[in-house]
C-alpha positions as CSV (number, residue, x, y, z in Angstrom):
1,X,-41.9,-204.9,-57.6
2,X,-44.9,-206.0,-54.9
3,X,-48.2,-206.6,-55.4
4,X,-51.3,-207.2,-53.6
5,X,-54.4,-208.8,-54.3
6,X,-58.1,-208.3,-52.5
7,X,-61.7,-208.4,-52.9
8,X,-64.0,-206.6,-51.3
9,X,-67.4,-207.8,-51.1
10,X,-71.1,-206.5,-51.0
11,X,-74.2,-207.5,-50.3
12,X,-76.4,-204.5,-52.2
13,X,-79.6,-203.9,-50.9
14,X,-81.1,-201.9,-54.1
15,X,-81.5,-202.5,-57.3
16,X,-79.1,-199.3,-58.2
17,X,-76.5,-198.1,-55.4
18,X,-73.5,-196.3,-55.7
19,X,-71.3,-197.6,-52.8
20,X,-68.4,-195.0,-51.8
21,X,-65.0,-197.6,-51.6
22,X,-62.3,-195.2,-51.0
23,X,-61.7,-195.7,-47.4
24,X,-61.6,-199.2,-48.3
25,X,-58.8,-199.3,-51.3
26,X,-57.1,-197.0,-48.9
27,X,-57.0,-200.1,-46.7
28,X,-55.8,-202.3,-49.0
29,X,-52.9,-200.0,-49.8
30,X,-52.3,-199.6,-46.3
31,X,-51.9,-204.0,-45.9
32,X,-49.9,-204.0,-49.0
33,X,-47.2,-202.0,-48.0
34,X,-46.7,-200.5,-51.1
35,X,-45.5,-196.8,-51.4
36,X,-45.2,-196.0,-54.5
37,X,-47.4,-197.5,-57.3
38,X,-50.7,-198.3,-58.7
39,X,-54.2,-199.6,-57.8
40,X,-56.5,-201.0,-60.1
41,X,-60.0,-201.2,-58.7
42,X,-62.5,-203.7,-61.2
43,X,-65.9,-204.8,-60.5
44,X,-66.0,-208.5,-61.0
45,X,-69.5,-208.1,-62.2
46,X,-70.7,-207.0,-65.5
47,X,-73.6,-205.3,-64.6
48,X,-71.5,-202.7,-62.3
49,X,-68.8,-200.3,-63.0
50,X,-66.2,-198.5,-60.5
51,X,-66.0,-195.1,-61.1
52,X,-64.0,-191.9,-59.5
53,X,-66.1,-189.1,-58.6
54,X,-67.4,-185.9,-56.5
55,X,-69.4,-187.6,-53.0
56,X,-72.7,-185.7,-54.2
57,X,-76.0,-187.1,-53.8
58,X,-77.5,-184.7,-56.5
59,X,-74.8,-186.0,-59.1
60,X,-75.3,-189.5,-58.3
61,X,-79.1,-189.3,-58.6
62,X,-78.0,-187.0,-62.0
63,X,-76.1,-190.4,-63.1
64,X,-79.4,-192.0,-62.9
65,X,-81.7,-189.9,-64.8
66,X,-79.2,-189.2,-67.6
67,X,-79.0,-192.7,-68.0
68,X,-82.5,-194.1,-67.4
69,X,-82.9,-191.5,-70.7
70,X,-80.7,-192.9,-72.5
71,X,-81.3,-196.7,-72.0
72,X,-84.2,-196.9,-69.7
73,X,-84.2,-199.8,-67.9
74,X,-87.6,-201.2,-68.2
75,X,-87.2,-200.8,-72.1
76,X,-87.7,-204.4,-74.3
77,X,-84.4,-205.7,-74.6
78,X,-83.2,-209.1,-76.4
79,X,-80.8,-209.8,-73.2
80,X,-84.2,-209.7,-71.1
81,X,-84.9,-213.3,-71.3
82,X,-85.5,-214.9,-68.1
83,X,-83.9,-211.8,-66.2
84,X,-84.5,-208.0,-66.7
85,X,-81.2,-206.7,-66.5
86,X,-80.4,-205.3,-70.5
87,X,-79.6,-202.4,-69.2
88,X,-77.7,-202.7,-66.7
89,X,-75.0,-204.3,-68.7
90,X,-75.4,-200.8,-71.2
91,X,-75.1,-198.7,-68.3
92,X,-72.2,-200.4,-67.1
93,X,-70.1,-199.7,-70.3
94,X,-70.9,-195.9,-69.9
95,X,-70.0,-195.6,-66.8
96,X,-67.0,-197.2,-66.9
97,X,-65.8,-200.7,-66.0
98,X,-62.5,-200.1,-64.0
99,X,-59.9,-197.7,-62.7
100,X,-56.4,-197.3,-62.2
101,X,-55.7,-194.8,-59.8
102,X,-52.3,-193.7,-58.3
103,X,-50.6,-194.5,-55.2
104,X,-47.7,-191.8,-53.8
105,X,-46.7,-191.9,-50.4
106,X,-48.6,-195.1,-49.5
107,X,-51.6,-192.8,-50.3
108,X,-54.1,-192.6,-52.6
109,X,-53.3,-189.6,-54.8
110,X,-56.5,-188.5,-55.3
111,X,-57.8,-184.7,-56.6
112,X,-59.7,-182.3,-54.0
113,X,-63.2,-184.2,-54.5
114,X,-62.4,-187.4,-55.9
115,X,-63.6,-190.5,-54.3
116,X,-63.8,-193.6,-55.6
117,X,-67.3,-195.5,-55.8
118,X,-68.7,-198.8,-57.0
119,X,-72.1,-198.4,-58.6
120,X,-74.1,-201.5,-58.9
121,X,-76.9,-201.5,-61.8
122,X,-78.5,-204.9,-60.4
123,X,-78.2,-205.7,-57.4
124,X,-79.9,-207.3,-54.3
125,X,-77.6,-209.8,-54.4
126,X,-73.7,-210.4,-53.3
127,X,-71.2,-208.8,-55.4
128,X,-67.1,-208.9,-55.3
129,X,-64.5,-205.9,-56.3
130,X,-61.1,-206.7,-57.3
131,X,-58.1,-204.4,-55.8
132,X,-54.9,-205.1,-56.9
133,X,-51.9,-202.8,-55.5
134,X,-48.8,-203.0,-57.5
135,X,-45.5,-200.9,-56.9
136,X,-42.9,-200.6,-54.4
């Protein structure tokens, strides 16, 4: 068995993006060689999350409201001392922290509309994504 270790890194510009990364794990697959396999895709932040989802720019903005409703992030939270980010460390944990998605062919085996994304809850700042490609 192979594997293959890389980060990819942003430098966010909003406070709440969701960046599309598939293109990008396909690229890592692509260097490691691997054919058959897995790929685990973990923000190394814990204010972010790395989802798999339809490219949609009504769903993402859905993402949003549902969950400025449920934990708005201006909201008085203990965590806010000396930085305001409370929620984004609740959002995070709905989202999702990680995926493990599978690799056939040397190719991402993705469904019809699933891309892969990594959704930052506070940035303007630089942020790192773990991929790590492991198979044959």
């Amino acid at each position: 068995m192979k594997s293959h270790t890389e980060y990819l890194w942003f430098d966010t510009k909003n406070k709440i993006e969701f960046i599309r990364i598939t293109e990008k794990v396909q690229g890592e697959i692509d260097k490691s060689g691997i054919k058959e396999g897995l790929v685990l895709v973990n923000p190394m932040h814990i204010t972010a999350a790395v989802i798999v989802n339809d490219d949609e720019e009504g769903l993402k903005k859905d993402y949003v409201d549902v969950l400025q409703r449920l934990v708005p992030y201006n909201a008085d939270y203990r965590h806010n001392v000396g930085e305001d980010n409370g929620a984004a460390h609740i959002w995070r944990q709905f989202m999702a922290h990680q995926v493990v998605m599978p690799v056939t062919k040397g190719r991402l085996d993705l469904g019809p509309w699933e891309q892969i994304f990594y959704c930052e809850f506070d940035g303007r700042r630089r942020k790192r994504v773990l991929v790590k490609v492991i198979g044959e």
